[in-house]
C-alpha positions as CSV (number, residue, x, y, z in Angstrom):
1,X,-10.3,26.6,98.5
2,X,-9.8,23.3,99.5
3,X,-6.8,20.8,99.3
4,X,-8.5,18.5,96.8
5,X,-9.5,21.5,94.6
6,X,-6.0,22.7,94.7
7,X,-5.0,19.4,94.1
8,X,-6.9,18.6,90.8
9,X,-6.0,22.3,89.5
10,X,-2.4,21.8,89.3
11,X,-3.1,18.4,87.9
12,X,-5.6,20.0,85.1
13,X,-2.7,23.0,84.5
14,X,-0.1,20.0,84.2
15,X,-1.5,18.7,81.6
16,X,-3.0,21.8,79.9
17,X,0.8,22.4,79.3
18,X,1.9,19.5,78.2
19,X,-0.9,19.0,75.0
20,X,0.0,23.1,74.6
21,X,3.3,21.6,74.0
22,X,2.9,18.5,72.2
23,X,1.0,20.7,69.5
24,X,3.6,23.2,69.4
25,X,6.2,19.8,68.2
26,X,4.2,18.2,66.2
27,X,2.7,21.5,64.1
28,X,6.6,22.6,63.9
29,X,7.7,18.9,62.6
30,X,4.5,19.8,59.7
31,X,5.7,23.1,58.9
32,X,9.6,21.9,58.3
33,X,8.4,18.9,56.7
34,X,8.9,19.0,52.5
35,X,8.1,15.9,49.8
36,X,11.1,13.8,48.7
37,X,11.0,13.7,44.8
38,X,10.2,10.3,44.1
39,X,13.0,7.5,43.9
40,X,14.2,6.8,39.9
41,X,15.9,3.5,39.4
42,X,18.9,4.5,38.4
43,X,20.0,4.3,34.8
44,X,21.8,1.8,33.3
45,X,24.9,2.7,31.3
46,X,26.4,0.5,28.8
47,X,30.1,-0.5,29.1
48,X,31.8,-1.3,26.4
49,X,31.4,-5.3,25.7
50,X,28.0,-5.2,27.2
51,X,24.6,-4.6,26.1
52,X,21.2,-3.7,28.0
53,X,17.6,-6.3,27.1
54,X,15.8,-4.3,24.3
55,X,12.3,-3.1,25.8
56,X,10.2,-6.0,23.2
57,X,7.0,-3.6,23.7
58,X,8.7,-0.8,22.0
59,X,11.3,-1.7,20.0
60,X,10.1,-1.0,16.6
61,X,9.5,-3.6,14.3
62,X,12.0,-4.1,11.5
63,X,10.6,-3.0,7.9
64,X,10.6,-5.5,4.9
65,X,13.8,-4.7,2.8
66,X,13.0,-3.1,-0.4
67,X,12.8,-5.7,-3.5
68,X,15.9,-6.6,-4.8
69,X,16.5,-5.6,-9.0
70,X,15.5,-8.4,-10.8
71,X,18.2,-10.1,-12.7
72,X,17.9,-9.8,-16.5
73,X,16.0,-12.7,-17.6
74,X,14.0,-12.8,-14.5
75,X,11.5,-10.7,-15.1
76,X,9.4,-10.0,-18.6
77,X,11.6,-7.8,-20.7
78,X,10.2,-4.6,-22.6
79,X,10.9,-4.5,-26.7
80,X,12.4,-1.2,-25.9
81,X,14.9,-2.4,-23.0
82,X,15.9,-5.2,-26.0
83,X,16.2,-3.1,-28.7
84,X,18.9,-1.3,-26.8
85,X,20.9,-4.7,-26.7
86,X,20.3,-5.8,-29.5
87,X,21.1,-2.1,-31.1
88,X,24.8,-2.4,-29.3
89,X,25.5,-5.6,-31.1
90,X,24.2,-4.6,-34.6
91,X,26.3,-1.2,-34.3
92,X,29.7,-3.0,-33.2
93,X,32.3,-3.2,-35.0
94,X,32.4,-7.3,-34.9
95,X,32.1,-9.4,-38.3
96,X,28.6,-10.7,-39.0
97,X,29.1,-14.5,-38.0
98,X,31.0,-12.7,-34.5
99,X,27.4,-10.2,-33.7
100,X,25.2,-13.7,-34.7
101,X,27.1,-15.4,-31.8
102,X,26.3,-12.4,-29.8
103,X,22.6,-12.4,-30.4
104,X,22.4,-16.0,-30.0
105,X,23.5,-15.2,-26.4
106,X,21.4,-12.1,-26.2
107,X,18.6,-14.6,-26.9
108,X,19.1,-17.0,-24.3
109,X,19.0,-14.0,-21.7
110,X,16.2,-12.0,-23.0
111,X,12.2,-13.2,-23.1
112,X,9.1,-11.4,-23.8
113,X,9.0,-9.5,-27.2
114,X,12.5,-8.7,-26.6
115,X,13.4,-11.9,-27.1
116,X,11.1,-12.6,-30.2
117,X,13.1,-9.0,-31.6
118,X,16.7,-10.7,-31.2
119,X,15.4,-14.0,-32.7
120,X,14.6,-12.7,-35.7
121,X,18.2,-10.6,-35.6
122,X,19.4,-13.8,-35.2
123,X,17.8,-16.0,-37.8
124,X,19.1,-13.0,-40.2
125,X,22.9,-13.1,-39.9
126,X,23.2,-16.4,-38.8
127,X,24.1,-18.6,-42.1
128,X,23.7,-22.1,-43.1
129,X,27.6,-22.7,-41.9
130,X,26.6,-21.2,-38.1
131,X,23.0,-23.3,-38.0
132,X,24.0,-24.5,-34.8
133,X,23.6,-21.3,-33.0
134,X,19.5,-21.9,-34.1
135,X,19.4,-25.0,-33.8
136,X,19.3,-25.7,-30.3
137,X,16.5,-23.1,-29.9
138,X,14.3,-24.6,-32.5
139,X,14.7,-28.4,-31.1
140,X,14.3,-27.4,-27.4
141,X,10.1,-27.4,-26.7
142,X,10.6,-25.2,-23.4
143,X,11.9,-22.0,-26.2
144,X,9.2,-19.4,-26.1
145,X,6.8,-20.5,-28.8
146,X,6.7,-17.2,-30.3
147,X,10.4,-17.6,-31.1
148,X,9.8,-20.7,-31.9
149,X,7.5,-19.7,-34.9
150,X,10.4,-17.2,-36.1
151,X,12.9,-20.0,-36.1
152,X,10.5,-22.2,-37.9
153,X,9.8,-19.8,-40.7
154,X,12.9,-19.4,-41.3
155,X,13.9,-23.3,-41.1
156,X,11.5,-23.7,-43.8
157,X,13.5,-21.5,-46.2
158,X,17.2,-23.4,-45.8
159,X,18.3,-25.9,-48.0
160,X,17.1,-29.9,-47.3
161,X,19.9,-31.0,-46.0
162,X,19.8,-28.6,-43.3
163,X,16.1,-29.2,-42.6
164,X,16.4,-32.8,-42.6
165,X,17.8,-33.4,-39.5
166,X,15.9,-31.0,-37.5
167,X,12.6,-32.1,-39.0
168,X,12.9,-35.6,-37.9
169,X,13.9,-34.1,-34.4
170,X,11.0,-32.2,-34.1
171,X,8.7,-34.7,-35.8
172,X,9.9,-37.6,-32.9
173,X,8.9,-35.4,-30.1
174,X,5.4,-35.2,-29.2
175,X,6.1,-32.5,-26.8
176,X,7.4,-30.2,-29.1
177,X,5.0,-27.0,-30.5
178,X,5.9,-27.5,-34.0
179,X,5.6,-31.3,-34.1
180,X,2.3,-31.4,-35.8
181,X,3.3,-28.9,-38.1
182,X,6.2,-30.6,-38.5
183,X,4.2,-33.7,-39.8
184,X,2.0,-32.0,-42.1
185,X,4.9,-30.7,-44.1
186,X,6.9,-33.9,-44.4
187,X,3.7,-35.7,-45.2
188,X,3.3,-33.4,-48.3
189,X,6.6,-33.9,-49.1
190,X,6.5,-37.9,-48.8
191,X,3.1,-38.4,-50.1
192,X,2.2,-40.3,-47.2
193,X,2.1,-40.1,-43.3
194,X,4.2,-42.8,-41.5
195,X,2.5,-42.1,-38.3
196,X,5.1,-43.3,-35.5
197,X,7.0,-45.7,-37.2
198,X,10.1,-43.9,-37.3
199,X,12.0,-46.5,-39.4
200,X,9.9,-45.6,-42.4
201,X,10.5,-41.8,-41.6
202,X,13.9,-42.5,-41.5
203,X,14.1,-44.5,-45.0
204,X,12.4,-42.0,-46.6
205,X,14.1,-39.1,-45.0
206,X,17.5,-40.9,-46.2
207,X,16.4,-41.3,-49.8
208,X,15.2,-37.8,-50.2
209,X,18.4,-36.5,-48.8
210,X,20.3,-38.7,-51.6
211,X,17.8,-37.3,-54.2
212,X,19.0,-33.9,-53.3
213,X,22.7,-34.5,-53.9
């Protein structure tokens, strides 16, 4: 064999050993190798005094609070829900002139049919002397127009003197329900309608009064 051959064979065994080696490293650094779990951002504790954002994507949205309990008055009344007031004040133990006061502010509480119910309560126990607790009703136009017509009716059945004054009331306000009606009983009663000139409804208002006495 000669010198070169020998030459290039230890050469070739060199390096035979040394990839035989680097092999060896690298398929032992493989073998030891294992996965890291993955890196969690750490979690973020509240101290006391301090608060973390809200995540806006899933924070739930707040509900509508539930409705409120209508105040009484606010909302249409049943008969039945009125009869039970209305019962309470009847069955007391209060003088009659004492439960009209009570239903006269039972009235302006109430509406609906309950309201027509303790109008007509009213208009029963209330007496000429106490007129004042109707009286305000019957002149007001905003009053429920079915209490309206209980008042009325019963209007129609006191004395003159008392209707008088709250004819001519009625009568001078266009606005009010009854007016008309209002009109066509004093124009029966005066034999002629003044139309809108109130001092001749007036005049003859006066004189009939005085006829009265």
């Amino acid at each position: 064999m000669s010198q070169d051959s020998s030459g290039k064979n230890k050469i070739l065994l060199v390096a035979a050993t040394l990839g035989l080696l680097a092999a060896l490293y690298f398929g032992w650094q493989y073998a030891s190798w294992e996965p890291t779990a993955p890196i969690q951002a750490p979690k973020t504790v509240e101290k006391s005094g301090t608060r973390t954002e809200p995540n806006l994507l899933n924070t739930p949205q707040p509900t509508t609070p539930a409705a409120k309990k209508e105040d009484l008055g606010q909302r249409l009344m049943t008969a039945e829900e009125g009869d039970v007031l209305i019962d309470e004040i009847l069955r007391s133990d209060k003088d009659i002139p004492d439960m009209a006061r009570d239903l006269h502010e039972l009235v302006k509480k109430l509406n609906g049919e309950a309201q027509v119910n303790a109008s007509q309560h009213l208009v029963n126990l209330t007496s000429d002397e106490d007129y004042g607790l109707i009286a305000g009703f019957l002149v007001d136009p905003k009053t429920n127009p079915e209490v309206l017509d209980v008042l009325f009716s019963d209007l129609m059945n006191r004395n003159r003197e008392l209707q008088m004054p709250l004819f001519m009331n009625i009568l001078k306000n266009s606005q009010h329900p009854q007016s008309e009606e209002v009109r066509n009983v004093l124009t029966i009663l005066a034999g002629e309608d003044y139309g809108n000139d109130w001092a001749a409804w007036d005049k003859w208002a006066m004189e009939e009064l005085q006829a009265q006495q």
